[in-house]
N, C-alpha and C positions, 0 to 999 in steps of 0.2 A: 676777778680778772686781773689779769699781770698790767702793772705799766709800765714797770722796767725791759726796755728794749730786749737784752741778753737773756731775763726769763720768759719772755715770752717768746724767742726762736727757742730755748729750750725747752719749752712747750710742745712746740711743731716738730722736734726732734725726738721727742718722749710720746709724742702719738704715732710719727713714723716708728717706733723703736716696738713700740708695743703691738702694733699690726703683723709687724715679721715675723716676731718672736711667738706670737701666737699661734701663725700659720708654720712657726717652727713645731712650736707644739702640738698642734694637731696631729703635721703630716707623722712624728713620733707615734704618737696614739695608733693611729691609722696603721702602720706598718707593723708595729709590736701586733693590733691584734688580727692581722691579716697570717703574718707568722702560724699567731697561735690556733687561727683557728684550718691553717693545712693542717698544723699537726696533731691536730685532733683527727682532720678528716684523711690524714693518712697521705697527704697530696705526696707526690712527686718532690715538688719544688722547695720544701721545705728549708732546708737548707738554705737555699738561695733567697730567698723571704727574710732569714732568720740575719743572714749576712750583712742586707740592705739593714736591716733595720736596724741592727748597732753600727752599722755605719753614719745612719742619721742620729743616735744619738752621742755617736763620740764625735761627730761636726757640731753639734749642741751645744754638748759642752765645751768645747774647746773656742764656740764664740760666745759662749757666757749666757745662752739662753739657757741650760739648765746647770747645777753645780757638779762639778766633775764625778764628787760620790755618789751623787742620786745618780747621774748618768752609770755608772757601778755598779750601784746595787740594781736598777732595774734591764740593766743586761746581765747581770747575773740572777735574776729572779726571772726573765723571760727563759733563758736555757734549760735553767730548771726546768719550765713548767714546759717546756720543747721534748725536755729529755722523756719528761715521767709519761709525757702523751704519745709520743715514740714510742714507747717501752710497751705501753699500755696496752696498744690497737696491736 
């Protein structure tokens, strides 16, 4: 346990920090494979799914809960796998 006053608010600032960021990451997950799986199922909306959810991860990264590249590469790995499912059905 901290005794240093300034580590230990930075403590309570590192558990607030890591709660967010988690529920950043989730909603990420959640959204990519909501996308993925319209466009499997042929939905309508796909698009629009596909939108939201590199919108939530280029807000990610741009508040440092993921790194700009991963934010990158897994919106260019979710298109992909958008496009080939598209193509497919």
């Amino acid at each position: 346990m901290a005794n240093i006053k300034s580590q230990i608010k930075r403590n309570r600032q590192n558990l607030r920090r890591h709660e967010r960021n988690k529920s950043v990451r989730s909603e990420i997950k959640s959204r990519t494979k909501n996308a993925l799986a319209a466009a499997e199922s042929g939905a309508e909306n796909v698009q629009d799914l596909a939108r939201h959810a590199v919108k939530r991860l280029d807000s990610a990264a741009s508040k440092g809960v993921i790194h700009k590249n991963a934010a990158a590469r897994r919106k260019s790995r979710l298109m992909r796998r958008i496009a080939k499912a598209s193509s497919g059905s």
